[in-house]
N, C-alpha and C positions, 0 to 999 in steps of 0.2 A: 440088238442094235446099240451104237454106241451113244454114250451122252454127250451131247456138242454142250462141252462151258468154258468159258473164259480161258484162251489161249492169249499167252504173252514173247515178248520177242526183245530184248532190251529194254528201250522205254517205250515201244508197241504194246500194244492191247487188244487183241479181237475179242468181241461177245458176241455169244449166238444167242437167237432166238429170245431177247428179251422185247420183242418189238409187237405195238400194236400198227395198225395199218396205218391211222393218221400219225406217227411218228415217225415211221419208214419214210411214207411219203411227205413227211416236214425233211426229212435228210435228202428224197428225192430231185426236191426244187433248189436245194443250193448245190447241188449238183450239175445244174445249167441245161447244156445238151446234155440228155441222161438217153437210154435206151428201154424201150417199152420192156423188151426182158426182165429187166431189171424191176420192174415198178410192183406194189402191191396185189396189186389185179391180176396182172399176168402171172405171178407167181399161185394166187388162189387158182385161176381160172387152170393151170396147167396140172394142178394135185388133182383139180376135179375130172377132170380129162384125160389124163395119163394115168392117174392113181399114185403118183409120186410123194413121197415128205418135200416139204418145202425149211427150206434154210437160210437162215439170214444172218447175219453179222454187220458190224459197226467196227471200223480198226481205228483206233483214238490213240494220240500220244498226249500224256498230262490230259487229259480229258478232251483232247480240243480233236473233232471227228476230221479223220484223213481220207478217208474211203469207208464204201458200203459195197456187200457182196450178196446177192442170192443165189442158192446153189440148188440143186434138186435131186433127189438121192430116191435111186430105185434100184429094188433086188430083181436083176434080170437074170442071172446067170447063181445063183446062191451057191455059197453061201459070200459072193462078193457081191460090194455094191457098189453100184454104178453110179457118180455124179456127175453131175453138168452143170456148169456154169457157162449162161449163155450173155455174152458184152457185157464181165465184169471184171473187177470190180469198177464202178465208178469213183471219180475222185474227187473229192469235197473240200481239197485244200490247192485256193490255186497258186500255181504256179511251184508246186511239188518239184524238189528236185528230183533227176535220176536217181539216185541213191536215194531217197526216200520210198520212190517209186518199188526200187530195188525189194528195200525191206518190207513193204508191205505186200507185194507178190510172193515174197518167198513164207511169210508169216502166212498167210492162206494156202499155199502150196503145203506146207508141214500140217496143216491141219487133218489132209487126207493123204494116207500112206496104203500103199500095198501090204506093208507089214500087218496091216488092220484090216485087211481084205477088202479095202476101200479103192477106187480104181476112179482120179479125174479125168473128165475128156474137158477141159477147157479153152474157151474162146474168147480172150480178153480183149475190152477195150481199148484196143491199143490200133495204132495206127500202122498200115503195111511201111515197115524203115528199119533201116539197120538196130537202131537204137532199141526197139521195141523188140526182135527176136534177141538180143543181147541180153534185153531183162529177163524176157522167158527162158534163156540158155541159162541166165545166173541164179532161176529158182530148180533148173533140175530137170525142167521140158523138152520135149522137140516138138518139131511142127510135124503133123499128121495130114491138114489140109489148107490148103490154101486160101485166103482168106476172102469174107463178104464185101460186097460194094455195096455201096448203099447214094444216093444224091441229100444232100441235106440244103435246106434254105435258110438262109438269115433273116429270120422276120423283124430286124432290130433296124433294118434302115428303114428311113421313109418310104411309102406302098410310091410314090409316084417314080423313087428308083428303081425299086424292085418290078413293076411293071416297063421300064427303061433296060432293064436287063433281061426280060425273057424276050428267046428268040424271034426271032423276023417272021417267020414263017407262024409260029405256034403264036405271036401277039397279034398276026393277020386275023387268025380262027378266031381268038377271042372277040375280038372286035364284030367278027362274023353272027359271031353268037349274041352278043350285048344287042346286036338289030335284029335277032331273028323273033323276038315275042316271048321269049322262054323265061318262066318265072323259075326260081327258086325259093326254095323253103326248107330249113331248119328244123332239124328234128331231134330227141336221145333216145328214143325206143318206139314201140309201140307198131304198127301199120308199116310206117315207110323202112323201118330199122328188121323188120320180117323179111317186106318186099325185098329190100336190098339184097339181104343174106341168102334168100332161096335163091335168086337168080347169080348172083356172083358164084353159088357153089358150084350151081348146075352148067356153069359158064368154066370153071375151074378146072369140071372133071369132065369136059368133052374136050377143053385144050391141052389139058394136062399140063396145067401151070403148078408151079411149087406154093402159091400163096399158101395165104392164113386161111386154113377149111373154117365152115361154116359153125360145126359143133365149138372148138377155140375161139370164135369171134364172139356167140353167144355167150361162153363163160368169162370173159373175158368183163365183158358187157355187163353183168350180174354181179361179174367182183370191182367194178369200179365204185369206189363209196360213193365219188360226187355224180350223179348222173349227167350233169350238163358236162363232163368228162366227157361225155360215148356223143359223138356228134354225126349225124347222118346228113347231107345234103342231096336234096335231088331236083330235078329239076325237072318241069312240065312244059309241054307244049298243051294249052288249052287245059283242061281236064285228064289229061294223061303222063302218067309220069314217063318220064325218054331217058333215064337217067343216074345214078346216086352214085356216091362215094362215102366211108365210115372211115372215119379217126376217130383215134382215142388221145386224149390229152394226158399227159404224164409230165407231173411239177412242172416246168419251165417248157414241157421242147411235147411236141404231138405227135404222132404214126400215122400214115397213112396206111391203112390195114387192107380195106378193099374197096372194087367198083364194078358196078357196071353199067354198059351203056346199049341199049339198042340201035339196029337198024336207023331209025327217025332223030334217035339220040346223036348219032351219028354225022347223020347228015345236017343237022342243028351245030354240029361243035360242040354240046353240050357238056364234054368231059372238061372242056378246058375254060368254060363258066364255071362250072361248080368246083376248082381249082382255084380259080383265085377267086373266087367271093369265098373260099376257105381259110384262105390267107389273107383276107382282111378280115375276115373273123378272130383266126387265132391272133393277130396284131392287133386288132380289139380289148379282147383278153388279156392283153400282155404277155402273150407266151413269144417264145425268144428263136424259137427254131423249128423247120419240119423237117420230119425225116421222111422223105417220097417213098421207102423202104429198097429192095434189092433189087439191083440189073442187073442184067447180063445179056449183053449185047447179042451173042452168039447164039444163045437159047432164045431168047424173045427180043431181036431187035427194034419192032415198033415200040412195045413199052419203053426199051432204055430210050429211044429217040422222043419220045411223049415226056417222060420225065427230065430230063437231059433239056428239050424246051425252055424248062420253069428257070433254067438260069445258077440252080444249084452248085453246091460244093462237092464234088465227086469223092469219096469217102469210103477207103477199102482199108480193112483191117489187116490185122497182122496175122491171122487163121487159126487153124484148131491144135490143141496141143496135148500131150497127155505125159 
């Protein structure tokens, strides 16, 4: 296997692999909306899971950090290896011009070469626009797939707008729910963070939805260093839970990872309680953004219409590239 060291580019810089976890995620948080992919956790939680090397780098100019990349390198097909990079790099310098953007996609793109038996399937955080397959056309890529949607919210306005902004219909339910008796409660692991995860999985693989499986949620879980990170709400009628939803917090922006809801959870509204007493949690916190995670309308319309509710920023990337 090859040794990932300090690649350079003009006055660019990449370094790999010098990072501890709380330092990755000190570059995660001034990164703003960052992508759960990207973050510490998910990177351990995916080696443990997949059996993959995890890869990391920092691209600085004069020292001052422009972007961060993790990548994940597995021998599937040997003697080539296979990397992924999943919503990166993130960029740490705002207001980056194109041309800088330029040079530091192509400075990560030269890092893995076919010459070296090294094969990327990348999906950068980039926005679906002209401008964004023109970077990836100018490091040497082409698009392979077409790219994720995701809803994102801005937890930086005041809660009394952000409840002003979600839809008519979905702030009806809430409202429904806030008189129906149902408590909520706060959890990082243990009891509720089990319950959740068996029933979302068992709930996943009779609909055959794409979520995050249950094994990744738990590793995920285990590699978060802060615990109050891994956030579980659920919600009760009486003594029974009708309900939960799991985000994980990552530096500035959180994921909505999984849920499920019951029969009685159901008829409660109970999803769309434990939704926004989520979001005045994370705006507690001071965290700055959620990502409601992937729609698609076509494959599972009530979810996109459930998330789409929250008032969100519709957010499709630029797709997959190699």
């Amino acid at each position: 296997m090859r040794d990932f060291t300090t690649g350079t580019s003009d006055a660019l810089e990449l370094t790999w692999d010098a990072w501890t976890g709380s330092a990755w995620d000190r570059h995660l948080a001034v990164a703003g909306l960052s992508a759960l992919e990207q973050s510490w956790a998910y990177g351990e939680a995916l080696a443990a899971v997949e059996g993959c090397q995890v890869r990391r780098a920092l691209v600085t100019r004069a020292d001052r950090p422009l972007a961060m990349v993790q990548a994940f390198e597995k021998h599937r097909f040997l003697p080539l290896a296979v990397l992924r990079i999943l919503r990166g790099p993130l960029w740490l310098e705002p207001g980056l011009a194109p041309e800088g953007r330029q040079d530091v996609l192509r400075l990560v793109k030269r890092a893995f070469r076919l010459a070296r038996r090294e094969l990327l399937i990348w999906s950068p955080e980039l926005a679906e626009e002209p401008e964004s397959h023109d970077l990836m056309s100018g490091c040497g890529t082409r698009q392979m797939v077409t790219g994720y949607s995701t809803l994102v919210l801005d937890l930086q306005r005041p809660a009394v707008e952000l409840r002003a902004g979600l839809h008519g219909k979905w702030r009806n339910m809430l409202v429904a729910a806030e008189a129906s008796g149902l408590s909520v409660r706060l959890a990082a692991s243990g009891r509720s963070f089990d319950w959740l995860v068996e029933r979302a999985e068992a709930f996943r693989r009779r609909r055959g939805f794409i979520g995050m499986p249950s094994v990744l949620a738990q590793a995920v879980a285990r590699a978060v260093p802060d615990k109050a990170d891994v956030m579980v709400l659920t919600a009760h009628a009486g003594r029974d839970r009708v309900a939960g939803i799991l985000l994980f917090a990552h530096g500035r922006t959180a994921t909505y990872a999984l849920a499920w809801t019951g029969a009685e959870g159901r008829r409660l509204r109970a999803h769309n309680l434990l939704l926004w007493r989520a979001v005045l949690e994370l705006r507690e916190r001071g965290l700055g953004w959620l990502d409601l995670g992937g729609v698609n309308a076509a494959a599972a319309p009530g979810v996109a219409r459930f998330k789409l509710g929250l008032g969100g920023r519709l957010h499709t990337l630029a797709g997959t590239f190699i």
